[in-house]
LUMDRENRO-536811 format. One record per residue (C-alpha): residue in one letter; residue number from 1; x, y, z. Coordinates in pm, 1 decimal. Example, Ala and Ser with C-alpha at 12.3 -4.5 7.8 and 13.67 -1.06 7.14 Angstrom:
residues 2
<site><kolvo>a</kolvo><gudo>1</gudo><u>1230.0</u><v>-450.0</v><w>780.0</w></site>
<site><kolvo>s</kolvo><gudo>2</gudo><u>1367.0</u><v>-106.0</v><w>714.0</w></site>
This chain:
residues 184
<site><kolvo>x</kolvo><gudo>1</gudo><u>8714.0</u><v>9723.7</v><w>10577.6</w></site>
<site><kolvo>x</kolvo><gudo>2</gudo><u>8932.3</u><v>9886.6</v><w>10318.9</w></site>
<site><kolvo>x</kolvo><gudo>3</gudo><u>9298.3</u><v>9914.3</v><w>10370.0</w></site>
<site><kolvo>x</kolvo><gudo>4</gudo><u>9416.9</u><v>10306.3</v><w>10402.0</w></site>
<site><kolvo>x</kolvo><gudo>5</gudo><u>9678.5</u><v>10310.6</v><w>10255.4</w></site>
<site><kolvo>x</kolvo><gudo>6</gudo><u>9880.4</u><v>10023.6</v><w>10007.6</w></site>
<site><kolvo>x</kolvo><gudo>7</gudo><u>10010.8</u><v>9741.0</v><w>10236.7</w></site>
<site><kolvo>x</kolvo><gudo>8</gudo><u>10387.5</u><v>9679.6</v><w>10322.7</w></site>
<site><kolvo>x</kolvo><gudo>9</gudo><u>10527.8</u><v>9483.4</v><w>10582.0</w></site>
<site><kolvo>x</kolvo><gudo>10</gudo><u>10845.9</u><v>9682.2</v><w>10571.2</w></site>
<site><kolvo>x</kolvo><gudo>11</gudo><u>10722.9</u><v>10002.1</v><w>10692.3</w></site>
<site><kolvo>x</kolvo><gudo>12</gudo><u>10466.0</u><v>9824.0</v><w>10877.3</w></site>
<site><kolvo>x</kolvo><gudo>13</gudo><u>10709.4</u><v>9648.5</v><w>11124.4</w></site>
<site><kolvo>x</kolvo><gudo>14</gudo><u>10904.3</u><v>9953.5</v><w>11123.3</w></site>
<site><kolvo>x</kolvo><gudo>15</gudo><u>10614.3</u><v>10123.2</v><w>11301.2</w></site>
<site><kolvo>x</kolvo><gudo>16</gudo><u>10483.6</u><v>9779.1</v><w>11529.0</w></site>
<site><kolvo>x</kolvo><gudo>17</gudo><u>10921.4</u><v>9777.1</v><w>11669.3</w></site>
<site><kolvo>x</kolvo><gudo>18</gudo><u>10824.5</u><v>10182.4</v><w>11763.5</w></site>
<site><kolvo>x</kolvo><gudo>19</gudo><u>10521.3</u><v>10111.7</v><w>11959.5</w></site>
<site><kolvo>x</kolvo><gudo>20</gudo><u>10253.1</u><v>10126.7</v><w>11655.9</w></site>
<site><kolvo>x</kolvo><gudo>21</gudo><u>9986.9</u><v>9924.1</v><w>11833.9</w></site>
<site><kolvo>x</kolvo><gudo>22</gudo><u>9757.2</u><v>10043.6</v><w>11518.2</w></site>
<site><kolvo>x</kolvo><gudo>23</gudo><u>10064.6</u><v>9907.9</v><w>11295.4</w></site>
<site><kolvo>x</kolvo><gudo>24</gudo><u>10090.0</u><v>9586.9</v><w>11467.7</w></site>
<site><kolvo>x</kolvo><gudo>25</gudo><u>9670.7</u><v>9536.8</v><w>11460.7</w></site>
<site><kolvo>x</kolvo><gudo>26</gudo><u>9765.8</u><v>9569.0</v><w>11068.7</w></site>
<site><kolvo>x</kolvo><gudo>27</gudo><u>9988.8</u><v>9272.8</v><w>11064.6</w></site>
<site><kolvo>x</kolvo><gudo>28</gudo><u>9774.5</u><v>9084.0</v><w>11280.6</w></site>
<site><kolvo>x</kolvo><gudo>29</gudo><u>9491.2</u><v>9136.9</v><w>11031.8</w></site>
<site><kolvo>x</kolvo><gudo>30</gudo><u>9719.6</u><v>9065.1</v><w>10737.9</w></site>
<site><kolvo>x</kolvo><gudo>31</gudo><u>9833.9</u><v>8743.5</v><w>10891.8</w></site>
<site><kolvo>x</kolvo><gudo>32</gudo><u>9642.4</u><v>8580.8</v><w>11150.0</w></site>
<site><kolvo>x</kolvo><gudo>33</gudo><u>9444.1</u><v>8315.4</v><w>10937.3</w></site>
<site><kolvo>x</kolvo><gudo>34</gudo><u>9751.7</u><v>8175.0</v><w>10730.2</w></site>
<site><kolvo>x</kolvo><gudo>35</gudo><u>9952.4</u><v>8157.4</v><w>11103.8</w></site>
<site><kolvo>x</kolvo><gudo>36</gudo><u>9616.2</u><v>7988.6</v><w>11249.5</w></site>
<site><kolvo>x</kolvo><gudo>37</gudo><u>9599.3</u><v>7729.0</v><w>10944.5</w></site>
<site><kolvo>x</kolvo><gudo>38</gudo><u>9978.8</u><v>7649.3</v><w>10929.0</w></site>
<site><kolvo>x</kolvo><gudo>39</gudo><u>9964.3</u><v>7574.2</v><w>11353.1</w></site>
<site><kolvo>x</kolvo><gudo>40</gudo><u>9617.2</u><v>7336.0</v><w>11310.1</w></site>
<site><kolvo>x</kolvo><gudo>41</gudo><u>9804.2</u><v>7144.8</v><w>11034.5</w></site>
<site><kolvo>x</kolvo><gudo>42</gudo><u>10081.0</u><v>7089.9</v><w>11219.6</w></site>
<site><kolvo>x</kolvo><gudo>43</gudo><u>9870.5</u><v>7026.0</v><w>11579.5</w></site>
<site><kolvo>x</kolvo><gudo>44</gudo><u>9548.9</u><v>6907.0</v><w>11431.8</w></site>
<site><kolvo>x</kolvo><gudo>45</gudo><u>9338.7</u><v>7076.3</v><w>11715.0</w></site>
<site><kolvo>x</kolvo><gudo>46</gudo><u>9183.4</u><v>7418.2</v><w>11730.6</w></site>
<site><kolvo>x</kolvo><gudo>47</gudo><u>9211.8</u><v>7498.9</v><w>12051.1</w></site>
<site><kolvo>x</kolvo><gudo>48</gudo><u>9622.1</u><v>7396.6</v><w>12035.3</w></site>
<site><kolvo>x</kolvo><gudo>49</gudo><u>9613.6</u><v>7594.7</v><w>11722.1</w></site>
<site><kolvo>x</kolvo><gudo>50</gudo><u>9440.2</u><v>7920.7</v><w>11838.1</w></site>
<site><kolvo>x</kolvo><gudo>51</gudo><u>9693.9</u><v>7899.1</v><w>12139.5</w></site>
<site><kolvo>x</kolvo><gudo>52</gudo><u>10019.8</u><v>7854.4</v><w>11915.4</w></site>
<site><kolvo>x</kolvo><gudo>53</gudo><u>9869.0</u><v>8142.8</v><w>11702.8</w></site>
<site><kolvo>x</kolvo><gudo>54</gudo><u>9829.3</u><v>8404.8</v><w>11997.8</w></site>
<site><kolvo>x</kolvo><gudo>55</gudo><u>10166.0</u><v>8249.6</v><w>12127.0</w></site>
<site><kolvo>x</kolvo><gudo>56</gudo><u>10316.3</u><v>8372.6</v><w>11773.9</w></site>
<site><kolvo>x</kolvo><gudo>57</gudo><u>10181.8</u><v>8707.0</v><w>11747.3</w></site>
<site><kolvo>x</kolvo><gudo>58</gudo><u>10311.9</u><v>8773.2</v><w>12124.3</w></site>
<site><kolvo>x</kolvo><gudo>59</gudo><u>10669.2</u><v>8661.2</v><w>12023.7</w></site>
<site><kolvo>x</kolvo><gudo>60</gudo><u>10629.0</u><v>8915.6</v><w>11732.6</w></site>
<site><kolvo>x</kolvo><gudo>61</gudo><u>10502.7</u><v>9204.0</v><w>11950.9</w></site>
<site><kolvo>x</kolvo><gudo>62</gudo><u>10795.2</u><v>9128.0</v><w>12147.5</w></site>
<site><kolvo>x</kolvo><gudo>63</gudo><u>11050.0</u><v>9035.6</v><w>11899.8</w></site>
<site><kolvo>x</kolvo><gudo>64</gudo><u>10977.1</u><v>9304.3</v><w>11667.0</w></site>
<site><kolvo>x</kolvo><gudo>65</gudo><u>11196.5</u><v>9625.4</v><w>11825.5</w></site>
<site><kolvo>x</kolvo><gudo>66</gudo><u>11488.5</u><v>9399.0</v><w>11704.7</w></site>
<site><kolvo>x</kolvo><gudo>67</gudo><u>11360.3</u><v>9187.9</v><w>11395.6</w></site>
<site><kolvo>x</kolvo><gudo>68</gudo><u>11578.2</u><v>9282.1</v><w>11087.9</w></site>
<site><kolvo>x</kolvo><gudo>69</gudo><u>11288.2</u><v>9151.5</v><w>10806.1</w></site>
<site><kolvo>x</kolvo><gudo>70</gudo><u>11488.9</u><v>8951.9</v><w>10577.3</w></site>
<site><kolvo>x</kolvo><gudo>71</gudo><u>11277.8</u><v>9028.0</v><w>10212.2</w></site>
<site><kolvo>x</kolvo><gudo>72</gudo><u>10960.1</u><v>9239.1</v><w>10208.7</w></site>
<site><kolvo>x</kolvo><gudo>73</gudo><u>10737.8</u><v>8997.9</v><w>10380.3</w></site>
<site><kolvo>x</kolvo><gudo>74</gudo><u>10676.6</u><v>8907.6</v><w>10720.6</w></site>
<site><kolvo>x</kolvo><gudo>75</gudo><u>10479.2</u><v>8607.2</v><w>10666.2</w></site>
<site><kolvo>x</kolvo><gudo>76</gudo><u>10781.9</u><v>8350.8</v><w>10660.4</w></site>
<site><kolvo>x</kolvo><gudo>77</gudo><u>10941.4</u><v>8472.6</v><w>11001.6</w></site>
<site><kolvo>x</kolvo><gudo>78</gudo><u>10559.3</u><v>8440.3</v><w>11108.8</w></site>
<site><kolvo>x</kolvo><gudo>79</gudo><u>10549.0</u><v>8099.7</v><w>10999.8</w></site>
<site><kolvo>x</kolvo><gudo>80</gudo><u>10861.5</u><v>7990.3</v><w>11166.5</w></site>
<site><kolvo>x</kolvo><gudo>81</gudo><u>10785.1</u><v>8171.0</v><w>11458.0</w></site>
<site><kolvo>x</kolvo><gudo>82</gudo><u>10478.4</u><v>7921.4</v><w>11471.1</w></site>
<site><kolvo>x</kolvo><gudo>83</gudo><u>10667.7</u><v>7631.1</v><w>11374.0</w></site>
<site><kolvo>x</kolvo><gudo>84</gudo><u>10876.9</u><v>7641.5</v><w>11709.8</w></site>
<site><kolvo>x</kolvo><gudo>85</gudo><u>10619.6</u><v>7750.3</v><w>11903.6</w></site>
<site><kolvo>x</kolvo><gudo>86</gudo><u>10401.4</u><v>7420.7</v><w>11766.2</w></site>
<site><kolvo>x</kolvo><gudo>87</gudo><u>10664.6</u><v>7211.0</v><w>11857.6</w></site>
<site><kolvo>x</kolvo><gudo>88</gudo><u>10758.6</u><v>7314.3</v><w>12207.8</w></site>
<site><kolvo>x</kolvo><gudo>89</gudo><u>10379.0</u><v>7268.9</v><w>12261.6</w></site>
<site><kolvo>x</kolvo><gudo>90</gudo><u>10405.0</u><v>6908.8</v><w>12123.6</w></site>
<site><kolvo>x</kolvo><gudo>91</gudo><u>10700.5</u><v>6860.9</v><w>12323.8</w></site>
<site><kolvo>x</kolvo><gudo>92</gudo><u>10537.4</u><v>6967.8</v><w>12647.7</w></site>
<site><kolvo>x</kolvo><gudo>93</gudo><u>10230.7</u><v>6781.7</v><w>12552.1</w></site>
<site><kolvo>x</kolvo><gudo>94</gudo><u>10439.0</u><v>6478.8</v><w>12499.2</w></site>
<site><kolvo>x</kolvo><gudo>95</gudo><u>10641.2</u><v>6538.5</v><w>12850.2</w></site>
<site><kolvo>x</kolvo><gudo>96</gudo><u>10236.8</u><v>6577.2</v><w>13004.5</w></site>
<site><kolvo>x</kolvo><gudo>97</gudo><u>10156.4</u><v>6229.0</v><w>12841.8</w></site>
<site><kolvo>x</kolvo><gudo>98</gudo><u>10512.6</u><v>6026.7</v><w>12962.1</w></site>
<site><kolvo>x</kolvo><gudo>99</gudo><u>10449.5</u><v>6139.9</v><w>13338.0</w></site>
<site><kolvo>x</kolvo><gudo>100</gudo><u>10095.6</u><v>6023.4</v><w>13326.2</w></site>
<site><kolvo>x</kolvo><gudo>101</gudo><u>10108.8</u><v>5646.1</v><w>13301.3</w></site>
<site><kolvo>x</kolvo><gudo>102</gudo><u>9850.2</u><v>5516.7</v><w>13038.8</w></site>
<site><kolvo>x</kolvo><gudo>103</gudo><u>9568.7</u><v>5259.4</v><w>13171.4</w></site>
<site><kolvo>x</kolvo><gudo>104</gudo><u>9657.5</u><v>4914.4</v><w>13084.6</w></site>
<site><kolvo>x</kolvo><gudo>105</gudo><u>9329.7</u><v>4872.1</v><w>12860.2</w></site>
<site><kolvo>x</kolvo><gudo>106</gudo><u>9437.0</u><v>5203.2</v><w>12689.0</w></site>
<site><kolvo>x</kolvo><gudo>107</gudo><u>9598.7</u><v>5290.4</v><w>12337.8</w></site>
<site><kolvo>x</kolvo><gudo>108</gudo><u>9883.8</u><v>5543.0</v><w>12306.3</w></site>
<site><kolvo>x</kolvo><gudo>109</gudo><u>9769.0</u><v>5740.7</v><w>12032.3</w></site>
<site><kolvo>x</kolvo><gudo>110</gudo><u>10036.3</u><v>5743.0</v><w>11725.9</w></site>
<site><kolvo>x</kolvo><gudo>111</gudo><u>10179.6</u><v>6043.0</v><w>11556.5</w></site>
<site><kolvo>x</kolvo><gudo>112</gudo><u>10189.4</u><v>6024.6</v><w>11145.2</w></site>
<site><kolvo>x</kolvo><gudo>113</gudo><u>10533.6</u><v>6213.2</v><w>11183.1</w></site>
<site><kolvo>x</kolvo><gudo>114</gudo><u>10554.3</u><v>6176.2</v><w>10757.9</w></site>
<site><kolvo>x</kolvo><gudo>115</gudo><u>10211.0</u><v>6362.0</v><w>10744.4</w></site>
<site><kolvo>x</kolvo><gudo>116</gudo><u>10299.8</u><v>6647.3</v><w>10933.6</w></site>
<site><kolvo>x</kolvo><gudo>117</gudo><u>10684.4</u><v>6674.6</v><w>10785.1</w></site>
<site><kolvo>x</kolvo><gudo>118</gudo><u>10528.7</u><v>6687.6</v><w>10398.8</w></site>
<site><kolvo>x</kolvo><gudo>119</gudo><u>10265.9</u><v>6908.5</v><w>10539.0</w></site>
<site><kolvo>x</kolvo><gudo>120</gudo><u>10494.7</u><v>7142.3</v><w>10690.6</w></site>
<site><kolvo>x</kolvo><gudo>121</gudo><u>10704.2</u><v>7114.5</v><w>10368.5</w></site>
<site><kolvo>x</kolvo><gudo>122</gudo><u>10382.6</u><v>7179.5</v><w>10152.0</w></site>
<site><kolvo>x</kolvo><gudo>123</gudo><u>10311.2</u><v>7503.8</v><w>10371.1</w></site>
<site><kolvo>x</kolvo><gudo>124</gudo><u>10660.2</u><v>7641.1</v><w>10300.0</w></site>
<site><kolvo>x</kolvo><gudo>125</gudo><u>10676.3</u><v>7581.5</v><w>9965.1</w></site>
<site><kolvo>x</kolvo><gudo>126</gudo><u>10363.6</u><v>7757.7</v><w>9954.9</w></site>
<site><kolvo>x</kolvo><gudo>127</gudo><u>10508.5</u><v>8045.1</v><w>10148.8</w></site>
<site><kolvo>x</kolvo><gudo>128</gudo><u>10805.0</u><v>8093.7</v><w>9975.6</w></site>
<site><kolvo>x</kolvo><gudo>129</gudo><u>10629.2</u><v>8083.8</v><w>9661.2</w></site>
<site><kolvo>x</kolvo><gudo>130</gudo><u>10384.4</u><v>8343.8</v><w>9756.7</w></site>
<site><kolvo>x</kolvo><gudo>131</gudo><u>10685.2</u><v>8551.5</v><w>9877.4</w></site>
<site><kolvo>x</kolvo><gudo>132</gudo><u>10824.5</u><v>8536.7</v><w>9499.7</w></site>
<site><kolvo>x</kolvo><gudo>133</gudo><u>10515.2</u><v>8710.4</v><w>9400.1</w></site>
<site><kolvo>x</kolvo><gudo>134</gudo><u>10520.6</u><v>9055.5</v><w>9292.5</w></site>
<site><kolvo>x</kolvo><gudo>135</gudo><u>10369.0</u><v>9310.6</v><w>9530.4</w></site>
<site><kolvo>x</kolvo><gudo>136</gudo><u>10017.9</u><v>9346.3</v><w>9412.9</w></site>
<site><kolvo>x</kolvo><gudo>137</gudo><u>10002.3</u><v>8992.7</v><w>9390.1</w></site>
<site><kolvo>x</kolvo><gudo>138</gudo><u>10088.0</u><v>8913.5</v><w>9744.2</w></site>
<site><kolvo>x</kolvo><gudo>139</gudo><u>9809.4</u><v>9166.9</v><w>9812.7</w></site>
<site><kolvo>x</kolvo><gudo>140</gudo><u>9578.3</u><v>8948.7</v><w>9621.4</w></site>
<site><kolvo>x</kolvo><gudo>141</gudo><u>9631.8</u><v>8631.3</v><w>9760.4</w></site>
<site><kolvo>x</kolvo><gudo>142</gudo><u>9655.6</u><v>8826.1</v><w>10116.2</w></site>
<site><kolvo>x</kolvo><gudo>143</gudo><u>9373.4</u><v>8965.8</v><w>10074.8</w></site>
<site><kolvo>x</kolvo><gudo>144</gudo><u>9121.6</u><v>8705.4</v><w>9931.0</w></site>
<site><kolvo>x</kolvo><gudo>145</gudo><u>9314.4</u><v>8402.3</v><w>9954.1</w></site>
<site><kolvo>x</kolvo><gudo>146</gudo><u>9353.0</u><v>8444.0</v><w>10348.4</w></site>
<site><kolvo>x</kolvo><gudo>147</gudo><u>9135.8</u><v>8702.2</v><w>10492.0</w></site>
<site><kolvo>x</kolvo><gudo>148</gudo><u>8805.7</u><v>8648.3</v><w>10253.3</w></site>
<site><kolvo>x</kolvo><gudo>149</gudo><u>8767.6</u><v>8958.4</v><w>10082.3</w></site>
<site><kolvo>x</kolvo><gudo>150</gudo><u>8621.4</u><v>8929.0</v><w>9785.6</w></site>
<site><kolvo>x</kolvo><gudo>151</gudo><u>8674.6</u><v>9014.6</v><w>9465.8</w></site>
<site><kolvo>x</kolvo><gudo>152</gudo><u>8519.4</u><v>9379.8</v><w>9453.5</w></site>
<site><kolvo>x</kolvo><gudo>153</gudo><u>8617.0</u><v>9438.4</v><w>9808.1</w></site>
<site><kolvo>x</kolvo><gudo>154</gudo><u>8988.1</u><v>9312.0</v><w>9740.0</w></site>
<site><kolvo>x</kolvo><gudo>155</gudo><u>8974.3</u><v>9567.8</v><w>9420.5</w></site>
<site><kolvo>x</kolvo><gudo>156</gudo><u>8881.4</u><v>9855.1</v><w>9636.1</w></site>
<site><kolvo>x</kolvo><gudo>157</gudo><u>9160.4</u><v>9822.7</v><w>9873.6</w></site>
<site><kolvo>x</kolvo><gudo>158</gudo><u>9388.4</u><v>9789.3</v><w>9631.3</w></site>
<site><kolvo>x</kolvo><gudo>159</gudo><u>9270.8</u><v>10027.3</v><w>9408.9</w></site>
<site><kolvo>x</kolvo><gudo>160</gudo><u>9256.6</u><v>9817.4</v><w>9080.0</w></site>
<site><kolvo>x</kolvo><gudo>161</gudo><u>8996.4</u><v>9705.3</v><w>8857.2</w></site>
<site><kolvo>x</kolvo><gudo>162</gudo><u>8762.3</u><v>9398.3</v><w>8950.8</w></site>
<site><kolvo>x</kolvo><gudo>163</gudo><u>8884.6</u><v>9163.5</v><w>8663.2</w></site>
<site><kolvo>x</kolvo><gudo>164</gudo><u>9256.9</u><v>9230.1</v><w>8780.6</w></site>
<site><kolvo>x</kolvo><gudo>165</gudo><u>9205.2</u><v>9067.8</v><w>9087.3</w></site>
<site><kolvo>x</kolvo><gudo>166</gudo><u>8996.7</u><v>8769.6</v><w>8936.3</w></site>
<site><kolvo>x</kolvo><gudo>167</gudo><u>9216.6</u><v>8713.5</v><w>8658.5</w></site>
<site><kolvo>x</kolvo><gudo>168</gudo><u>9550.0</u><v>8739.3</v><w>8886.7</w></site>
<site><kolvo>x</kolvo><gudo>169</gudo><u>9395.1</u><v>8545.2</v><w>9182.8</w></site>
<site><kolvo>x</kolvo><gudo>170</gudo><u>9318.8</u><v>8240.1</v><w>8913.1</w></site>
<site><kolvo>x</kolvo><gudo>171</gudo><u>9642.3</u><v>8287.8</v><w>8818.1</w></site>
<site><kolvo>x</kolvo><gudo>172</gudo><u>9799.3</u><v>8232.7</v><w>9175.9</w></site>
<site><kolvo>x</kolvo><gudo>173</gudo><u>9631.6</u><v>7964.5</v><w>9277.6</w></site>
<site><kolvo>x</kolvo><gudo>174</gudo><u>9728.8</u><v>7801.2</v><w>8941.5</w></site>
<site><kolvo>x</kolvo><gudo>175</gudo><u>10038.8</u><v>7827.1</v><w>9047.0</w></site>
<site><kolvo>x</kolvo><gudo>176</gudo><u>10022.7</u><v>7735.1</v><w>9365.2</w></site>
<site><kolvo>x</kolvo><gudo>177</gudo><u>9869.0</u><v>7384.7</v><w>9288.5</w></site>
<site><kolvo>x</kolvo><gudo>178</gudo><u>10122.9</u><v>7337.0</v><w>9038.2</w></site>
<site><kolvo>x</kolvo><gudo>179</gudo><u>10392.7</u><v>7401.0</v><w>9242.5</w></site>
<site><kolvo>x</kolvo><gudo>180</gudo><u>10244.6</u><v>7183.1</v><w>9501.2</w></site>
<site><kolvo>x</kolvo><gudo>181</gudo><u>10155.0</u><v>6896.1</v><w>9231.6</w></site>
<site><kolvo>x</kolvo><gudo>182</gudo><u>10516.5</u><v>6911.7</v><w>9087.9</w></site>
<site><kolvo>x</kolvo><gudo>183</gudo><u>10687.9</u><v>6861.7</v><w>9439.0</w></site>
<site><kolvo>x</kolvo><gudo>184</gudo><u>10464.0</u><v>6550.2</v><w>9521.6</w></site>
């Protein structure tokens, strides 16, 4: 479905903190995949993930009347929304595992705590390098990168040309995997 009107978070979570349930759907939309993928990464398991996710979202609907949205983006509070929310899960998890004593013929399972730290560090590099982008950018990437749209139906909503979002989505990602190969 095409976007009515040109996106920004600004206004966007102006309207979700006055009751904009139609506003806040909007965000949801905008952001729900990227929040889902950063939360599996760091909990490698759906079902954790799709719980952090809705966990997220309901911090934001609640949070929101008082957020002051540093930038024009809402995507990094999002992400570190998730990021606390992922590890109090982990925590409690953790607690769950310690007061249930493990078999004597059974292995505790071992965290790769280096994985998930340069995976979280990958996913905000990423995220503050998307924020850099310029506004029709972001759309771009928002658009097809994390919601699917493709490349006519990302045009449409943005009202630009086909090739504009082709050529500037290459471009992105370009830069994205550079950015990612040069901190590695």
């Amino acid at each position: 479905m095409p976007l009515q009107e040109p996106y920004d978070d600004v206004a966007l979570v102006a309207r979700a903190a006055a009751g904009s349930e139609y506003a806040f759907r909007q965000l949801y939309r905008a952001y729900v995949r990227p929040v889902y993928w950063l939360a599996h990464g760091l909990l490698r398991d759906a079902q954790d993930a799709e719980d952090v996710t809705q966990e997220t979202f309901l911090v934001a609907w609640r949070r929101l009347p008082d957020l002051e949205l540093v930038g024009d983006s809402l995507l990094p509070w999002l992400a570190t929304v998730c990021r606390f929310q992922a590890a109090n899960r982990m925590r409690r998890q953790r607690r769950e595992r310690e007061h249930t004593a493990p078999l004597p013929d059974e292995v505790p399972i071992a965290l790769d705590v280096a994985r998930h730290v340069a995976e979280a560090e990958t996913v905000e590099l990423i995220l503050r390098e998307v924020g850099g982008l310029s506004e029709l950018d972001r759309g771009i990437f928002r658009l097809c990168a994390t919601e699917g749209y493709t490349y006519q139906a990302a045009a449409e909503a943005l009202g630009v040309p086909h090739g504009v979002v082709r050529n500037r989505l290459s471009r992105i990602r370009t830069r994205l995997r550079n950015v990612v190969r040069e901190s590695t």
